[in-house]
C-alpha positions in Angstrom: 0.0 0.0 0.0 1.3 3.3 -0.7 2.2 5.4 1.8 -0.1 8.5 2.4 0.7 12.2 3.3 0.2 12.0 6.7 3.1 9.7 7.2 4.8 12.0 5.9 3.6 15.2 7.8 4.7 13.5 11.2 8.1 14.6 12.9 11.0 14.3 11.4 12.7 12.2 13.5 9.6 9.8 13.4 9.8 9.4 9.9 13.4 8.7 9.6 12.8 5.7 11.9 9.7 4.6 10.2 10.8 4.3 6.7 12.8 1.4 7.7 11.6 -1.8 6.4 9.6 0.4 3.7 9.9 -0.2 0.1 10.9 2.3 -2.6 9.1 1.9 -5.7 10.8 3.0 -8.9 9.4 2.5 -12.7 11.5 3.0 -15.4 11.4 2.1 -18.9 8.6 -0.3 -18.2 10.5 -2.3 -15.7 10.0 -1.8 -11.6 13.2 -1.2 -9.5 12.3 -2.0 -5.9 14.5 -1.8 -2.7 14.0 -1.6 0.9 15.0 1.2 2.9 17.7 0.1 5.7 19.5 3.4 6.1 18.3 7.2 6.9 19.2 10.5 8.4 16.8 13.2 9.7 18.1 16.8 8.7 16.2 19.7 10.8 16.5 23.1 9.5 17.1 25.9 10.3 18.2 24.6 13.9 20.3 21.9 12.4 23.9 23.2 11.4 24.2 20.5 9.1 21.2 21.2 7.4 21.0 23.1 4.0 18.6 25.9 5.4 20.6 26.5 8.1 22.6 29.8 8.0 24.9 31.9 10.6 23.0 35.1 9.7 20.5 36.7 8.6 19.5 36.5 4.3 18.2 39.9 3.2 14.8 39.6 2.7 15.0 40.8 -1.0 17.3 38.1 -1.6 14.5 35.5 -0.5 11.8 37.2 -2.2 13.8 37.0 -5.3 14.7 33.2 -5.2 11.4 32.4 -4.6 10.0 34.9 -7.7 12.5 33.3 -9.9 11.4 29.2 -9.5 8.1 29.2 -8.4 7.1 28.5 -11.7 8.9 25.1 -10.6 7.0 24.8 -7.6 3.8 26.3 -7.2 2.0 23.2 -8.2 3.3 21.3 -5.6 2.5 24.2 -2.5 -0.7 23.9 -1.0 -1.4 27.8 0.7 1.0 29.9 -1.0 0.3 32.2 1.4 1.7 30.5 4.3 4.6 28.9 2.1 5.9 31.9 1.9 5.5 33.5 4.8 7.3 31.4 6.8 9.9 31.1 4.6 10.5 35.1 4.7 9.5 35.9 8.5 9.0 32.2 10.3 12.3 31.9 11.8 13.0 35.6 12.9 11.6 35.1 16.2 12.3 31.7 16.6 15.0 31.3 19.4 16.6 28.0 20.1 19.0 27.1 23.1 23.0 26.6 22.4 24.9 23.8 23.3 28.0 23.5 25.1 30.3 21.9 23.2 32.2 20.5 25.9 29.6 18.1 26.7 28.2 17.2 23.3 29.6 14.0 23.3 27.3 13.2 26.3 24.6 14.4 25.4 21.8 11.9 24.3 19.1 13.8 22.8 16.3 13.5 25.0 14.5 17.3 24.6 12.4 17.9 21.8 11.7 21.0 19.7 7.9 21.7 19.5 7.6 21.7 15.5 9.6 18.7 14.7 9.6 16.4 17.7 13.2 16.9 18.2 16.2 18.3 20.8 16.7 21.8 20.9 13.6 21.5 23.1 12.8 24.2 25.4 9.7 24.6 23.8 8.3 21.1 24.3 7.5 21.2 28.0 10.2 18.4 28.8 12.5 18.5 30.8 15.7 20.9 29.5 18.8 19.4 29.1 21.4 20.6 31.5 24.1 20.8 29.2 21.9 23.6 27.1 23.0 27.0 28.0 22.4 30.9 26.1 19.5 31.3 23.7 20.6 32.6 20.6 18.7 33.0 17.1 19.6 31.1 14.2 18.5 31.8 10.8 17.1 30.0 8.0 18.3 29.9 4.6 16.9 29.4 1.1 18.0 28.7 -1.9 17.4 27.6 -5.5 18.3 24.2 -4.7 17.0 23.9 -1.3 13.5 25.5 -1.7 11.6 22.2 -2.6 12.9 21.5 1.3 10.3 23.8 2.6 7.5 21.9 1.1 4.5 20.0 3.4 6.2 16.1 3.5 6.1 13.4 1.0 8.3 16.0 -1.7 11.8 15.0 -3.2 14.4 17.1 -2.4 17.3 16.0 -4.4 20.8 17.6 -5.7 23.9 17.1 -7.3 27.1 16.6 -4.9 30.8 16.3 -5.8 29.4 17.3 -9.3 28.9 13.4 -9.9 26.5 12.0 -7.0 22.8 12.6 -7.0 21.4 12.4 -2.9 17.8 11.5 -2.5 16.0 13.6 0.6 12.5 13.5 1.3 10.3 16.3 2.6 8.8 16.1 6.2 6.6 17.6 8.4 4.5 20.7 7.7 5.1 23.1 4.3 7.2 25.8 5.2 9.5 24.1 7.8 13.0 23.1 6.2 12.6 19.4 7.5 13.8 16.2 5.2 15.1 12.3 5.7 17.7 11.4 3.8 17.6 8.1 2.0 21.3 6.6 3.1 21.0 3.0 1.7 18.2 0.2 0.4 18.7 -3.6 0.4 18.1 -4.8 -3.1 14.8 -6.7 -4.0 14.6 -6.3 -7.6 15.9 -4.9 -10.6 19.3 -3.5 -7.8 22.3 -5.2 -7.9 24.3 -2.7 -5.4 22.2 0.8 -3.7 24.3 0.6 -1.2 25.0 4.1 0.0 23.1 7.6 -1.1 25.2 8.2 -4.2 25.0 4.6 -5.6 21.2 4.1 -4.8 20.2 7.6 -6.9 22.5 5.7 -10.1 20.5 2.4 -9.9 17.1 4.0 -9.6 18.2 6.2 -12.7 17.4 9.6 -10.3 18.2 12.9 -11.4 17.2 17.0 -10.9 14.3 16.1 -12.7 12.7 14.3 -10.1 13.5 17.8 -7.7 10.1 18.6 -5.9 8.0 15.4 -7.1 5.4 14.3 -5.2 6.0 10.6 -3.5 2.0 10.5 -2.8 0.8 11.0 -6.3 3.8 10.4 -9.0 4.1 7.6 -11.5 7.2 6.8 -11.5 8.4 6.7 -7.6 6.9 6.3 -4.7 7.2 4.4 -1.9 5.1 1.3 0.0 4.5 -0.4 3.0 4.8 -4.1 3.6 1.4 -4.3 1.9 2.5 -3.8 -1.7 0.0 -3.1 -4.0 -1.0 -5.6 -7.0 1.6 -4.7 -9.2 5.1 -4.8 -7.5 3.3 -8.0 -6.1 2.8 -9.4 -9.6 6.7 -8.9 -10.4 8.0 -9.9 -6.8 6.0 -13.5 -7.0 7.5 -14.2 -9.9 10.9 -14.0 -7.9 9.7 -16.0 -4.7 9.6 -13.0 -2.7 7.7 -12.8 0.8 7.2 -9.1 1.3 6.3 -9.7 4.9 7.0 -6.9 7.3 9.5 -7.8 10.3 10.3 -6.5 13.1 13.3 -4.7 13.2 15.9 -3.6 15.7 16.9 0.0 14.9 20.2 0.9 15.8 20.6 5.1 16.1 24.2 7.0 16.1 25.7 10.2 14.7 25.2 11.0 11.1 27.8 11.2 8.6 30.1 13.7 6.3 29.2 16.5 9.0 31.6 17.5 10.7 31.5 21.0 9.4 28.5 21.1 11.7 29.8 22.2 14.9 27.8 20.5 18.0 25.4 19.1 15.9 27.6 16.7 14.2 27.2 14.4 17.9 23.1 14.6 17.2 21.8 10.9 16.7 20.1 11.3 14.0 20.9 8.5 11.8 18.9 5.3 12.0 19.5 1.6 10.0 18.3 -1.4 10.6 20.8 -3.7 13.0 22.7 -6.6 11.3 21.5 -5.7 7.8 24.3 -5.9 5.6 23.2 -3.3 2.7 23.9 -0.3 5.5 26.2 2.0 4.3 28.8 2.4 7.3 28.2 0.7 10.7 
């Protein structure tokens, strides 16, 4: 069964976990290219220092206005209240103050405040408890781009781009539109039609990904999407014929510190990568 906005719309950190065991659906060229998804990581903007929205100050408001002008012909049929899209893209993170860590006791820190929009640390909002390590408030800014804008739309949206000039990395939009939240896809196990996705470079080359698949909608397209354990009739049809049992498991998720971050200051110790424990398609242990 294909998975439905909602799953999408829940907190980040939610939906990186839940995606495990899922199954990304790819046609191309007639044929169906199907793997599981073993590896994620959440990315939380404009908190999250590793994230593409975050930024150290303040973008003039001219400059977002123009970016925005300039590709939402690209865009617009995929935002549900303009309106509010970009309103809290110009003025939703100007007030929005979030706690500092000390970075003397990141390493020991284990995440257990949440922010009020996306379920996660930085939490003084949340009404849990606040982590004693936390100390000055200070502001941090968002960011957007040409290339991260699809980020800011409501979850179940592709946010992909070009790294290295070589590797495309597959993100998908979470939360509500607006907020700069997205899961990267890190690795899938094989099922059919994939000899080797094993890593987010390698698995965007096997599905045959590109920029034109920036923004589409995983809830409605044709050609991607993505499926529970109840597959519908025909990735069924094409799995039976290969003896497969798409049966969901129960998995034992194993969460650590992301990787390729460590540009990100303190929030290069946040646990916010997740894969499934023993399965040998994850990217790094």
């Amino acid at each position: 069964m294909r998975i439905s906005r909602l799953f999408f719309q829940q907190k980040t950190l939610k939906v990186a976990k839940k995606l495990l065991g899922k199954y990304l659906i790819r046609k191309h060229k007639g044929r169906l290219l199907i793997g599981k998804i073993v590896e994620t990581e959440a990315y939380i903007g404009p908190k999250d220092k590793a994230s593409h929205a975050y930024s150290k100050k303040e973008q003039p408001m001219k400059e977002k206005v123009k970016i925005i002008e300039e590709n939402w012909g690209k865009i617009k049929n995929y935002v549900e209240n303009k309106d509010i899209f970009i309103k809290r893209i110009l003025y939703g993170n100007k007030k929005n103050k979030t706690p500092e860590y000390n970075t003397n006791k990141m390493p020991e820190y284990k995440s257990n405040t949440f922010d009020h929009h996306s379920g996660n640390t930085f939490g003084h909002h949340s009404g849990n408890k606040v982590d004693p390590h936390l100390r000055n408030f200070i502001i941090y800014y968002n960011k957007v781009t040409k290339r991260n804008l699809a980020e800011y739309l409501r979850g179940g949206h592709i946010y992909i781009y070009l790294i290295y000039g070589n590797y495309y990395q597959l993100n998908i939009t979470t939360y509500k539109e607006g907020y700069p939240e997205c899961v990267l896809i890190r690795s899938l196990e094989p099922i059919l039609n994939l000899k080797n996705p094993k890593g987010p470079g390698r698995l965007c080359e096997e599905l045959k990904l590109d920029s034109s698949f920036w923004g589409e909608d995983l809830v409605t397209s044709e050609r991607i999407w993505i499926e529970d354990e109840k597959l519908d009739r025909e990735p069924v049809r094409f799995l039976n014929k290969n003896k497969f049992n798409a049966t969901q498991h129960k998995y034992i998720i194993t969460r650590t510190t992301r990787i390729g971050i460590d540009y990100a200051e303190e929030c290069k110790f946040l646990k916010w990568r997740f894969y499934i424990k023993g399965n040998k398609w994850v990217s790094r242990k």
